[in-house]
C-alpha positions in Angstrom: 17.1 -23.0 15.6 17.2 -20.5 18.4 20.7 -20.6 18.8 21.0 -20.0 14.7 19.3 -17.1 15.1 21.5 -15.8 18.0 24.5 -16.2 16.3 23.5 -14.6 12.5 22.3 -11.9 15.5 26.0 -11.9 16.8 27.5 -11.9 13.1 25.4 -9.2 11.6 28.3 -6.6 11.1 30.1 -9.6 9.2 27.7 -10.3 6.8 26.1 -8.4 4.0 22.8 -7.2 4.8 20.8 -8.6 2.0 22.3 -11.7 3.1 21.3 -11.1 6.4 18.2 -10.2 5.7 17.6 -13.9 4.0 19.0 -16.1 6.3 16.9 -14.3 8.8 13.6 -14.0 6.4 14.5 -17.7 5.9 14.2 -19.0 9.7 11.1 -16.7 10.3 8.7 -17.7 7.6 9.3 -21.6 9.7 7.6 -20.0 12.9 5.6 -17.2 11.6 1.9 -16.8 10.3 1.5 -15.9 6.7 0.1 -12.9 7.7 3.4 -11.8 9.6 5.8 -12.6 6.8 4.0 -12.0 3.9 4.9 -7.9 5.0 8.7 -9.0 4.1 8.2 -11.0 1.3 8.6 -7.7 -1.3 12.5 -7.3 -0.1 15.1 -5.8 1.4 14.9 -2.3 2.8 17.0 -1.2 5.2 13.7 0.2 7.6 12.8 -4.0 7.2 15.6 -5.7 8.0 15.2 -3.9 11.0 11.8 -4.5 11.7 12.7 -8.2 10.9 15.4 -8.6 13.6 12.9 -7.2 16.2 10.3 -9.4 15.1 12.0 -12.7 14.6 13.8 -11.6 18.5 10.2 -11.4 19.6 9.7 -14.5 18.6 12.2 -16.6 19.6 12.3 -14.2 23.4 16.1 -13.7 22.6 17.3 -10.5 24.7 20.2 -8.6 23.5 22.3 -9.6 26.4 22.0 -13.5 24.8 23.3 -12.0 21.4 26.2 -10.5 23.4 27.3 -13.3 25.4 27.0 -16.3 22.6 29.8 -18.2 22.3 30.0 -20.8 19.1 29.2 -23.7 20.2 28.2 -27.1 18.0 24.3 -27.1 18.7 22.0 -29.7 17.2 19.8 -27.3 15.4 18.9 -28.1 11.3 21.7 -26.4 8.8 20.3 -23.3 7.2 20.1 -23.6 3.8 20.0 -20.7 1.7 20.2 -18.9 -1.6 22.0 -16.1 -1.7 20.5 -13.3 -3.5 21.0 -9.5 -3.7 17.5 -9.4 -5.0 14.4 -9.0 -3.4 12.6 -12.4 -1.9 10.5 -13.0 -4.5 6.6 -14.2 -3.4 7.5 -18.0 -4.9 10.7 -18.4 -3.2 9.0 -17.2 0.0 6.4 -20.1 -0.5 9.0 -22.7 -1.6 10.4 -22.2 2.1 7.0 -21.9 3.6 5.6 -24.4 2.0 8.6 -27.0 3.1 8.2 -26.3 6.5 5.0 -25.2 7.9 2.1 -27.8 7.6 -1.1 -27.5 6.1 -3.1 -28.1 9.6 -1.0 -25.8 10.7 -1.9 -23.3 7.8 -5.9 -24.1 7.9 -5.6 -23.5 11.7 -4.5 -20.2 11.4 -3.9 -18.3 8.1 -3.2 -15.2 8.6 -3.8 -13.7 4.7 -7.7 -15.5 4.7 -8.1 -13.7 8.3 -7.0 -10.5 6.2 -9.5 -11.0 3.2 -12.7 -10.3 5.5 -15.0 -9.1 3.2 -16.2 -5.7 3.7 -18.9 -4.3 6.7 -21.3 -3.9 4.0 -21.2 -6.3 0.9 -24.6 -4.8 -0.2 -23.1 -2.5 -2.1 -23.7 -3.6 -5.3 -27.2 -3.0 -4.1 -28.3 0.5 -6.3 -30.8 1.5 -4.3 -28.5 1.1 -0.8 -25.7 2.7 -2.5 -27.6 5.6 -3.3 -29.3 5.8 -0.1 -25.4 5.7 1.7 -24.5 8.3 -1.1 -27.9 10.9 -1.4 -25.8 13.3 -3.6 -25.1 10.9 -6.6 -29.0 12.1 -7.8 -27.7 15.6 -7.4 -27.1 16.8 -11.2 -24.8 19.5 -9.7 -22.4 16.3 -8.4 -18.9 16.1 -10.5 -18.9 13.9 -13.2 -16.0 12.8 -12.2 -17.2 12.3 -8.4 -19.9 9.7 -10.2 -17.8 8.1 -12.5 -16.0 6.7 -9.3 -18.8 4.7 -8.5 -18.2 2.1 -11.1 -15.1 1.7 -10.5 -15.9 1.0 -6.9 -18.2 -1.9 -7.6 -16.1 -2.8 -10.4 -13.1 -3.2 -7.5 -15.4 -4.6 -5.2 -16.5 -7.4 -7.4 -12.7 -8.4 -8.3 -12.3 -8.3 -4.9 -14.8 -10.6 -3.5 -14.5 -12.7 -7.0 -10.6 -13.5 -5.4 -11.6 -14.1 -1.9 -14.0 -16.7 -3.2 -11.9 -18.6 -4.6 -9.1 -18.7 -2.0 -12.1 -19.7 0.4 -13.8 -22.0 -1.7 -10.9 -24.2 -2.5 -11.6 -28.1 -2.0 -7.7 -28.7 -1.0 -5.8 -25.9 0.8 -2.7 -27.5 0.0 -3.3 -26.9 -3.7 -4.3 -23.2 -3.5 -0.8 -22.5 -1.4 1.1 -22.2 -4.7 -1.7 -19.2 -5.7 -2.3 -17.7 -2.5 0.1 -15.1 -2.1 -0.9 -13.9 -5.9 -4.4 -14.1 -5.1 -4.0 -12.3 -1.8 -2.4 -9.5 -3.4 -4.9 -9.4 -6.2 -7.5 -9.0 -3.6 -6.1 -6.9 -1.3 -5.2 -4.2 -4.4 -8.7 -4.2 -5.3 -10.3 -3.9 -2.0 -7.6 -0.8 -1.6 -9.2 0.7 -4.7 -12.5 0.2 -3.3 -11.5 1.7 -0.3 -9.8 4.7 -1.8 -12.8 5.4 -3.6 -15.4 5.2 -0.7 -12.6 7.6 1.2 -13.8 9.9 -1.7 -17.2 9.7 -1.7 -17.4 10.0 2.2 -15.8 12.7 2.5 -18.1 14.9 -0.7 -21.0 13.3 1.8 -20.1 14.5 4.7 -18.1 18.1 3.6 -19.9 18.7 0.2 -15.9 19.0 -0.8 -13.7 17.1 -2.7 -11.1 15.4 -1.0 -9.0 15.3 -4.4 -6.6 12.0 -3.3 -7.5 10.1 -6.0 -6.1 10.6 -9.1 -9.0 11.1 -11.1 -10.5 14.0 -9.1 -6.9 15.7 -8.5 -8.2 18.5 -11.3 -11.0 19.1 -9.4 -9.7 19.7 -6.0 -7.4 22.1 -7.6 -10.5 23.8 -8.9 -11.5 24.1 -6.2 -8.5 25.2 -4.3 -8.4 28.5 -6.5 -12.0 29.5 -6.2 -11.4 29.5 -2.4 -8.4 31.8 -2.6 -8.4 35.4 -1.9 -7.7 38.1 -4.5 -4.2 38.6 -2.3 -4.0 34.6 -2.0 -4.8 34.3 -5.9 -1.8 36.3 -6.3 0.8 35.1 -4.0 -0.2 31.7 -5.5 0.3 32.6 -9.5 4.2 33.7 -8.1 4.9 30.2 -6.2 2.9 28.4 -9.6 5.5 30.1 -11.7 8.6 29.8 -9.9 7.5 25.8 -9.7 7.0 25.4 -13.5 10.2 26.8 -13.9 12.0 24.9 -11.7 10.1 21.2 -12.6 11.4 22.2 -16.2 15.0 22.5 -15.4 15.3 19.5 -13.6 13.1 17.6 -16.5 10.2 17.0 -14.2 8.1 17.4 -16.6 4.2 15.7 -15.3 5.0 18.8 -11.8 5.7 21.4 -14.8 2.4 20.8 -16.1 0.5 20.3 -13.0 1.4 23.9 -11.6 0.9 25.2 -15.7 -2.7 24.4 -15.2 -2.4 25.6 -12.0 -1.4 29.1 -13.1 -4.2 28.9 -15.9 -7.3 28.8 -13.3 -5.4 31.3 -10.9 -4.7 34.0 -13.8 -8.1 32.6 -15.5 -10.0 33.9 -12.0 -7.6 37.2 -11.2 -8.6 38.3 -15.4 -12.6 37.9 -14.7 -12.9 38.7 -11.1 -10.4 41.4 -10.8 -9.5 42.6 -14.0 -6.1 42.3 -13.7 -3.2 42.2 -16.3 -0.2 40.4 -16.4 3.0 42.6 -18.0 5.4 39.1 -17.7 2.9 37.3 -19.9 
């Protein structure tokens, strides 16, 4: 197998890199965790295959003076056999290899997706009364709408989340949640994300009183709040650059960036009218 490696290694300029990329993906996902390859299993990027070749070198300790000196010689290593597809590795044809050649004592022994699903530092936070202890401000009646709103999304993220862990861990046969696992890891991880995301949001309004604005649903507020920090001179500067953006998202059809600086230009002219009375002639 080592000597397979070294000479797809030795032949890379030869061959197309997509192809590359699977007969490489194909030999690693034999020696490596889940955990390692399931970062590959999406496709082919350019940034990847590279990160590939240095891992699957890693692995087998080839040095690039090995790749350099190979000659083709008859070895006894197992033929490679693989599809060839400009397409991405999809996750089933990743397990179909895995699944041929890496054994389940081998998988319960160390699998690296379960070891990613740890459940959270603080799974009592479906618990009101903690929640609101962690978060003080969300009995504030001045707090955003919006800012509250978020919490039931959280829990509603959280409880997908731990819902999918479950039943990866809970399975009586590990051999018959392999076909699942890769769907229900990525279930699980998307929701913990969102819960993540979220609690990004509401530790930063904690700890700053301010809103952070990365999530999509409080985007509108932290450019409220952008404008009502600006100066008069700031305000101003800022309605030119708004303008000179909706034009330009327009042109080029962009038209979700054409609105976002419209409303943009709204509060800052909405601010300059009632705070310093001014007029606008291009109007």
């Amino acid at each position: 197998m080592r000597n397979n490696v070294i000479k797809l290694l030795q032949d890379q300029e030869s061959l197309q890199k997509k192809v590359l990329y699977n007969k490489l993906l194909e030999i690693y996902g034999k020696e490596a965790t889940a955990k390692q390859v399931y970062h590959y299993q999406l496709g082919y990027t350019p940034g990847k295959l590279e990160g590939l070749i240095y891992d699957i070198k890693k692995i087998f300790h080839i040095k690039d003076k090995e790749i350099v000196l190979y000659k083709d010689a008859e070895d006894d290593d197992e033929e490679i056999n693989v599809i060839v597809d400009t397409n991405p590795v999809s996750p089933e044809k990743l397990l179909e290899i895995q699944n041929q050649h890496q054994a389940n004592a081998e998988l319960k022994k160390e699998n690296g997706l379960l070891a990613a699903l740890k459940l959270p530092e603080h799974p009592d936070v479906l618990e009101g009364m903690k929640f609101r202890q962690e978060y003080p401000f969300l009995d504030n009646e001045n707090t955003p709408i919006e800012l509250k709103a978020l919490v039931t999304d959280k829990i509603t993220a959280y409880r997908q989340y731990a819902g999918v862990v479950g039943t990866i861990i809970s399975a009586e046969n590990l051999e018959q949640s392999e076909e699942k696992l890769y769907e229900l890891a990525k279930e699980a991880l998307e929701a913990y994300e969102v819960n993540q995301d979220i609690k990004k949001e509401l530790d930063f309004y904690r700890d700053s009183g301010r809103i952070l604005g990365e999530h999509e649903t409080l985007k509108d507020l932290k450019m409220i709040q952008d404008v009502n920090d600006m100066s008069e001179a700031d305000l101003v500067k800022n309605r030119a650059n708004a303008m000179k953006n909706v034009s330009k998202n327009n042109t080029a059809g962009k038209t979700t960036l054409a609105e976002y600086w419209k409303k943009k230009q709204g509060l800052i002219e909405e601010r300059l009218k009632k705070e310093f009375n001014h007029t606008f002639a291009d109007k």
